[in-house]
N, C-alpha and C positions, 0 to 999 in steps of 0.2 A: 098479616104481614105489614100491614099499611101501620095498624095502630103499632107494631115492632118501631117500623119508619119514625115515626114520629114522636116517641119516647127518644127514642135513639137521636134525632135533630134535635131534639129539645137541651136534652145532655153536650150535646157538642156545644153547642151553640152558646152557651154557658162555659163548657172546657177551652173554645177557643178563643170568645172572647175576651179572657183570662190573660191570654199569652197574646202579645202584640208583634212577635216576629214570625205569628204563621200566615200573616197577609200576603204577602207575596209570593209563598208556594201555593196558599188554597185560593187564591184571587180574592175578587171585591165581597163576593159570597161565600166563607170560607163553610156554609154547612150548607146550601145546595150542593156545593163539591163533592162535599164527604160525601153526603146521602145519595150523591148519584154513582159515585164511585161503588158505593157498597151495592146500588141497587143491581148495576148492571156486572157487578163482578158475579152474583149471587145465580144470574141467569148466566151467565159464560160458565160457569162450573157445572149448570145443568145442560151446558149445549144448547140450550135454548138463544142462538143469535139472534134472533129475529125481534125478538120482546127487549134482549139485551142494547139494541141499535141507540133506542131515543134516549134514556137514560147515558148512556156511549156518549154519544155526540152532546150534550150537555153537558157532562162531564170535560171531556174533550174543550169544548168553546170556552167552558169559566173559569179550568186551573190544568193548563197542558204542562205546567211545571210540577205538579201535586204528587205524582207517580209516574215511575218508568210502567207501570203496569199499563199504563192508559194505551201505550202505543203497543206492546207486546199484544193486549186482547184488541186493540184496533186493529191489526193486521189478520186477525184471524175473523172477524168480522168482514172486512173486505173483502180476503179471498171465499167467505161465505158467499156476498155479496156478486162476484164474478163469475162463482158457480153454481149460481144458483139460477143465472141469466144467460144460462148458455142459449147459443144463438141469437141473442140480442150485443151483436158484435161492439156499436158505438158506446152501447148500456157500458159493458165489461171494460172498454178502455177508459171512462170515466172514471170508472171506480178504480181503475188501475191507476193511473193518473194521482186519485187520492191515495191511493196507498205507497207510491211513492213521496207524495209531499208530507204524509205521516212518516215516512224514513226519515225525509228531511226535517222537520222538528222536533224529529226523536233525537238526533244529532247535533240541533241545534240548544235542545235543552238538559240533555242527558250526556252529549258527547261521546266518545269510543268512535269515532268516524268510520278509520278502518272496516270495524269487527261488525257495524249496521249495514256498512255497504255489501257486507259479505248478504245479511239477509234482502238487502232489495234487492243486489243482482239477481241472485238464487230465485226468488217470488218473479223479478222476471223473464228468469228463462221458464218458467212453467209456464206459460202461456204465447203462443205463435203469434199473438198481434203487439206483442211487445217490440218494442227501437231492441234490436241487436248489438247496433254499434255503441249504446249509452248503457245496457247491461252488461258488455263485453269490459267497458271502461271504468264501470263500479267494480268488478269480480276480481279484473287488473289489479286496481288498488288497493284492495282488498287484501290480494291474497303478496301479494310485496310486502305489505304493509304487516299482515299478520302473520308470513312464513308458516312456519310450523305451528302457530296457536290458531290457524284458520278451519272455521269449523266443516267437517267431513263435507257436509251439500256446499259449500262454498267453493272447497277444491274442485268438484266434479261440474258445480254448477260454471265456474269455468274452463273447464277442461269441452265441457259440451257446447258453450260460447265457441271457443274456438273452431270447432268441427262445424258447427251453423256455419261461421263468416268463412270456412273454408267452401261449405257447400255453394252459397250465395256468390263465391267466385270474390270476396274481399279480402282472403287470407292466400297466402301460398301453402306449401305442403312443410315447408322448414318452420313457419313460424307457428303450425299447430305441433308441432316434433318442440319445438323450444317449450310451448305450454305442459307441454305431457312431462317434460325431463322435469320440469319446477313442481308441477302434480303431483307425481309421480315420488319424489324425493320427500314431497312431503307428508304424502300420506304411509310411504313407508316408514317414517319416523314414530306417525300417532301409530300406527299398529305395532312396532315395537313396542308401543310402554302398554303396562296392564291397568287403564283404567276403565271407565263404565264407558265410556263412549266409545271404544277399541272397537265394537262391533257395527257402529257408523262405519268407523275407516274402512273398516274392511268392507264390507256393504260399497262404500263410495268406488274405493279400489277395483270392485268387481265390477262396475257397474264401466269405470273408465277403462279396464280394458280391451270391455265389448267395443265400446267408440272409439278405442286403436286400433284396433285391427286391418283396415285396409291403410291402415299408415307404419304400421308394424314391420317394414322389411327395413336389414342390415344395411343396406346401401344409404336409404333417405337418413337413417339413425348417423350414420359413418361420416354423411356430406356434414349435416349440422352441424354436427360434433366435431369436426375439421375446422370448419370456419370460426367456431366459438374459440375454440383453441388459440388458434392463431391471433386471435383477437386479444387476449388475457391468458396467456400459459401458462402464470403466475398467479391466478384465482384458485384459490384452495378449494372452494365452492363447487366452482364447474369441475375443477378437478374430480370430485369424490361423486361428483352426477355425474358425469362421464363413464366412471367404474362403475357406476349399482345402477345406469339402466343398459347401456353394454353388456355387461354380467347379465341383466336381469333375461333378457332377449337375445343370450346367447351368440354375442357379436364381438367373441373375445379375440377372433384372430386378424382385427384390424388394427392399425397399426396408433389409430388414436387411441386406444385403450390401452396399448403398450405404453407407449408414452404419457398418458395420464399415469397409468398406474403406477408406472417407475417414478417417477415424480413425486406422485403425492406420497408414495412410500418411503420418498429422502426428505420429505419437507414433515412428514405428519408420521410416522411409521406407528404402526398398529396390527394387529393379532391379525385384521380384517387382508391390509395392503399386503402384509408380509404375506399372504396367503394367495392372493389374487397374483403376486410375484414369482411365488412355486408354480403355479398351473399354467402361466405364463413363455416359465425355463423349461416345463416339462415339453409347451408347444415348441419351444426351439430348440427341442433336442442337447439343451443344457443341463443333466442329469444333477450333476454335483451341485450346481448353482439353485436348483430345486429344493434339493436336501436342506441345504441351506436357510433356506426359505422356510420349507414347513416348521424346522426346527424352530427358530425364531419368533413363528409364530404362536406356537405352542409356550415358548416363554412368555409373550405377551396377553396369555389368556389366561383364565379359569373356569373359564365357561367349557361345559361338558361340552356343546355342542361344535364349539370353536375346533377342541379337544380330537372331535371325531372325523373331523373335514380333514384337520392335518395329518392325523395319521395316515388317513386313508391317501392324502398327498404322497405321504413318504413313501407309502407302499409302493404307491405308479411310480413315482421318482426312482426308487432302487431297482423296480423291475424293467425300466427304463434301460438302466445303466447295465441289467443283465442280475445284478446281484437278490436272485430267485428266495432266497431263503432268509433273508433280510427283509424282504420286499414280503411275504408271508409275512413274518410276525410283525409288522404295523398292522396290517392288514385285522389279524387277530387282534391287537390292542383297539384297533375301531371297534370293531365288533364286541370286545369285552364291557364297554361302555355304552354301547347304542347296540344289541343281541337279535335286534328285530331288523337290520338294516341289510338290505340284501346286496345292497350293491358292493358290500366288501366282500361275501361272502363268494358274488360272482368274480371279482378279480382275483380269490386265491384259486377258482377252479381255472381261471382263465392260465395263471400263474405255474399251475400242477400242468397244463396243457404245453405248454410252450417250453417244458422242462424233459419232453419225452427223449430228446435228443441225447441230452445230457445223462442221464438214470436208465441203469438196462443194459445187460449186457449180451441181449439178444433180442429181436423181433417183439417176440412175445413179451417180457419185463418190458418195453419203451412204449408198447401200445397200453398196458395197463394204466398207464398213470393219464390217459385220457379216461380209462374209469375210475379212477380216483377222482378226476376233472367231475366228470359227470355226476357223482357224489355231492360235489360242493354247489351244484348247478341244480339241481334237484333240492337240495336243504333252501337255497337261496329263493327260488319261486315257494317254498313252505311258508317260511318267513316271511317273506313280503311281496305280497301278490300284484304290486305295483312295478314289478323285474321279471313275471309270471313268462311274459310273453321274449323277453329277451333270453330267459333263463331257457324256455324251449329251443329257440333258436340255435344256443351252441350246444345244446343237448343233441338235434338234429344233425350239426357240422360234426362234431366229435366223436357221436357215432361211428363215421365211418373210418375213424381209424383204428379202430377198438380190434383185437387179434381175431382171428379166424377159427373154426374150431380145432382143424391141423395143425394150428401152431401152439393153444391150448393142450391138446391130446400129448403133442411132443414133450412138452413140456410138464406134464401128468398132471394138469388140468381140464376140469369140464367146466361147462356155465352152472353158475351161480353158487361154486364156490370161494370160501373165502381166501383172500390173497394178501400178503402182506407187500405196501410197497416199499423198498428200501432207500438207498441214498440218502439225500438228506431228509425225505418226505417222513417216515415210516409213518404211516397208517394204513389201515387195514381197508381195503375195498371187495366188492363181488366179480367175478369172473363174469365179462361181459362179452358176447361173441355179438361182430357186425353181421 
């Protein structure tokens, strides 16, 4: 390898001296650089840090402007370096120490400021004896600076900044809720799109939920989100983070979500707002004004999935209003597009249940059509075993209104057979006795 070495300097040496504008990337030495460059890149590929360091650092002291590489394998040599000396606490903050000043002339000679600070915050939240308040303020910058191009450990690596200076007693509870909404918003962005790194976000994603959770209640989410409001009502920004972590946390019946919602859906209207608009009218018992809504939004998509949400809107909305058999066939049209989805499957039993009154012109006919319910409730736990447990439950409630064997017998039925239901249902169920 040595005599490689030195063939190899020889030809540089001669290549570079050739060219007179590579003096000031390779330094005063422009083929000790090369050769150290090569030497220690050749050990960093075998993982070998240790052999790799002096060649490093040589490289490093005679042309730090030569390659962004130098500072990429520097950092991975130092956190070698920190891990290597555990328990030698002062050891490890020196070397930290250097590894942020390697940040710093990575930036200073490579530039991207932003998008490095994201790596030295991140490098130092892995370690407890890192300054919190000056990694808290790199990850800041960082992640403003880069929105949505900030890389998955950088999101998370401040999102878990904040929860540190929360625990430390330097944060309140609203200013780690402000970090997570910006988190949060951003990392659902990168998990939308389908690239290689999708499976970061997600990763990071899961990872910040864990560290939401004792922050995770409607109320803290509702105060923030009040105040931000009032602050900029007119921010289209906080507007649509208002709707997608409310939505996301289930914290739709407060009133700043109303009012985000409405808003961003007259300033910005989308398949999305129009939709959060219907579910919205269905909570305030504004039937028509629902309709409305899903329709609309159903104009503004083509996305299957958009497709299947509003139906299944329409559905609640018409059964809403009472209009039973209207309310069924969206319900179907969900289901013709998405066939594994149980939860439309549970609102037409629910649908067939709450129609007993209506259909039947005795006892007997108006309890059947809770077994027809029960049909649809049964199919829907088949299909998707994530309703398994819901789909029991009104299986158990419906039960007991199912006709008696007397009223069966009267009616020159027994159990289990078959029955046709009429009105506007007709299909066909089994004789069910409670």
């Amino acid at each position: 390898m040595k005599k490689l070495l030195f063939l190899f300097s020889a030809f540089l040496s001669i290549a570079l001296s050739a060219n007179p504008l590579v003096g000031s990337k390779f330094g005063s030495d422009s083929v000790q650089c090369v050769t150290n460059i090569s030497l220690y890149r050749e050990y960093v590929k075998q993982k070998n840090y240790d052999d790799a360091l002096t060649p490093w650092r040589k490289a490093y002291a005679l042309c730090p402007k030569a390659t962004k590489n130098i500072y990429i394998d520097g950092a991975k040599l130092y956190k070698h370096l920190i891990s290597k000396n555990k328990g030698a606490v002062e050891l490890q903050k020196a070397y930290l120490d250097s590894l942020e000043t390697l940040y710093d002339n990575r930036i200073a000679n490579f530039g991207k400021e932003n998008y490095v600070l994201g790596l030295k915050g991140s490098d130092m939240m892995k370690y407890s004896f890192s300054d919190l308040d000056r990694a808290f303020t790199y990850l800041k910058q960082s992640v403003e600076g880069q929105q949505a191009k900030s890389k998955a450990t950088a999101l998370f690596s401040y999102f878990k900044a904040a929860t540190e200076k929360y625990k430390s007693k330097s944060f309140d509870k609203a200013q780690v809720l402000e970090v997570y909404a910006v988190v949060a918003d951003y990392l659902d962005v990168n998990i939308a799109k389908d690239s290689k790194s999708k499976k970061f976000y997600v990763k990071a994603a899961e990872n910040v939920e864990k560290l939401f959770v004792p922050f995770a209640t409607c109320d803290d989410l509702i105060a923030m989100f009040d105040a931000k409001y009032q602050e900029t009502p007119d921010d289209i920004n906080l507007l649509k983070r208002i709707v997608k972590v409310l939505d996301k946390k289930d914290c739709t019946d407060a009133e700043a979500y109303f009012s985000a919602a409405k808003q961003l859906h007259e300033v910005e209207p989308s398949a999305l707002s129009a939709y959060n608009m219907g579910n919205l009218s269905i909570k305030k018992n504004k039937s028509s004004d629902a309709v409305a809504f899903f329709k609309q939004a159903l104009e503004l998509t083509d996305a299957n999935e958009d497709k299947v949400n509003s139906f299944y809107g329409l559905s609640a909305a018409y059964f809403k209003s009472g209009n039973n058999s209207t309310a069924r066939n969206y319900a179907f049209k969900a289901l013709k597009i998405s066939p594994t989805w149980g939860k439309s499957m549970l609102l037409i039993g629910d649908i067939y249940a709450a129609s007993a009154n209506e259909c039947g012109s005795n006892s007997f006919e108006s309890a059947m059509l809770y077994s027809a319910a029960i049909d649809k409730f049964i199919a829907a736990k088949n299909m998707d075993s994530s309703v398994a447990d819901l789909a029991n439950k009104k299986i158990a409630t419906y039960s007991k209104y199912l006709p008696t064997n007397e009223d069966a017998f009267f009616n020159g039925y027994k159990e289990g057979d078959t029955y046709t239901v009429g009105c506007w249902i007709n299909e066909s169920t089994k004789v069910r006795i409670k």
